[in-house]
C-alpha positions, -999 to +999 in steps of 0.1 A: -055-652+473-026-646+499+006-660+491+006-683+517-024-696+506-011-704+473+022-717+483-001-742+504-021-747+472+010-758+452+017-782+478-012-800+478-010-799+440+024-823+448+048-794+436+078-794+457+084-761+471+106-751+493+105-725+525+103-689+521+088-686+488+069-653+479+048-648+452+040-608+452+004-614+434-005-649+431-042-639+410-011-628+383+004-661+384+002-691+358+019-724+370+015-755+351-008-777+365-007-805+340+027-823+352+031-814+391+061-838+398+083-817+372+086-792+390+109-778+415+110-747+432+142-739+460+141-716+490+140-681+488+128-677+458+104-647+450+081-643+418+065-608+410+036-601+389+031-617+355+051-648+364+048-680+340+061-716+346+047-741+319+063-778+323+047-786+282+033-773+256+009-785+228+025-775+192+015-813+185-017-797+174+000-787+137+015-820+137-017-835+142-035-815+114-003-820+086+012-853+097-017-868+116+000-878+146+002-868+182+037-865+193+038-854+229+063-827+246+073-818+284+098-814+304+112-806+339+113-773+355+137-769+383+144-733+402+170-730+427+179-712+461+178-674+465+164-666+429+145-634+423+120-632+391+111-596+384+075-590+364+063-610+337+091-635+338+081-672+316+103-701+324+096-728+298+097-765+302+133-783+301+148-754+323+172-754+351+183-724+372+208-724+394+209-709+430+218-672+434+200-654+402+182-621+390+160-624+356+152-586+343+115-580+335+099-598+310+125-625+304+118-656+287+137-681+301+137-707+273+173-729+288+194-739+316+207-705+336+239-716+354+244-705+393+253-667+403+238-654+367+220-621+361+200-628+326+171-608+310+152-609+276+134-631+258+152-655+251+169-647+287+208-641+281+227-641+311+245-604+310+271-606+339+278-627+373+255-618+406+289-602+418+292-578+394+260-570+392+264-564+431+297-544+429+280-520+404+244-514+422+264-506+458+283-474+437+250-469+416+223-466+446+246-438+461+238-417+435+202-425+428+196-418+465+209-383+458+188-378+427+155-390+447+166-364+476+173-336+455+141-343+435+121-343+468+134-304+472+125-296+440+090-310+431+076-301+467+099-270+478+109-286+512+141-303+524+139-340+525+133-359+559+143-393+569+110-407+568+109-403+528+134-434+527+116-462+525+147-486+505+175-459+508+182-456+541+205-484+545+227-458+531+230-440+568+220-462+590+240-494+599+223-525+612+230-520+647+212-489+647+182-495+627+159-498+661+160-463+663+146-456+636+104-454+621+089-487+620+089-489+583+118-490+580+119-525+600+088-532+579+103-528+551+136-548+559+117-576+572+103-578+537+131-580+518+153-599+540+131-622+557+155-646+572+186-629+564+175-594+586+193-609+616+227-610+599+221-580+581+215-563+615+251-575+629+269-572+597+256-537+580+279-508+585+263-473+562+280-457+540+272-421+556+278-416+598+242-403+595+212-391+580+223-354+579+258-364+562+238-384+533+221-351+526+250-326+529+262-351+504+236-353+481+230-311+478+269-307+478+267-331+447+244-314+434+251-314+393+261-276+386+260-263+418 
């Protein structure tokens, strides 16, 4: 199934969903059909493989067999704006997440996540704000783009080109420029921006004047050299 196909199936289940929602692999996906009007799900919010959303549970079934009663449990499940759910994420019922937040892979996100949070495990713990996180992967993807160009000389014994950056090349090449470039790299911008690509393309300036400065960098960086 297509994810537009299941976002229109959660609709017509009565979940409210908002626009640009993405699940990567919908056939991967468990979403709690039991209780549709608890849930809520903002815009822009993507779900990757594994994903999990229960709004109850039944533990009532030990209480049923010791005490002999049935003693019911649910609860509402709301997701904000702009939140991003790497794989095999669980969000249990009772849980609100704020706009603006990264869960790590394989969190269990047993209560409320305020706004701006980047959490992971299980239970999910938030670990710093979405600015920090920010601040830290802008320095940290300048040097793992050198690793993966320096790796590209020495597994296949060539000099890398540009069309081996499929997520790095924001790196040297600012948004006004990216129409001169391979078409997947628009592909793959459109992907991950979606709605946001225009403004990227008006506001992103790289951090290298061009593709051959990012790889004089990365050799003369080279560890030992």
């Amino acid at each position: 199934m297509s994810n537009e196909r299941y976002v229109d199936y959660l609709r017509k289940q009565h979940i409210k969903i908002g626009n640009n929602v993405f699940f990567r692999n919908p056939k991967t996906v468990y979403i709690d059909p039991t209780r549709p009007s608890l849930i809520e799900i903002g815009d822009n919010v993507r779900f990757l493989d594994g994903f999990t959303l229960l709004t109850h549970d039944f533990i009532t079934k030990v209480f049923m067999n010791l005490y002999d009663e049935f003693v019911p449990s649910s609860g509402k499940v709301v997701i904000g704006n702009n939140v991003y759910f790497t794989r095999k994420c669980t969000v249990l019922k009772g849980v609100t997440i704020g706009d603006n937040c990264i869960f790590g892979y394989g969190s269990t996100i047993t209560r409320d996540i305020p706004a701006n949070s980047v959490a992971i495990g299980s239970p999910a713990k938030v670990i710093c704000t979405v600015e920090e996180y920010y601040q830290k992967r802008c320095k940290k993807s300048i040097e793992e783009a050198f690793v993966y160009a320096r790796s590209i000389k020495e597994q296949y014994g060539r000099m890398p080109v540009i069309e081996d950056f499929w997520e790095e090349f924001p790196l040297f090449v600012s948004g006004s420029e990216m129409d001169k470039y391979p078409a997947h790299f628009v592909h793959t911008m459109e992907i991950q921006l979606d709605s946001a690509l225009m403004n990227w393309k008006k506001n992103h300036k790289a951090v290298f004047r061009d593709f051959d400065e990012f790889i004089e960098r990365a050799f003369a960086d080279t560890p030992n050299s």
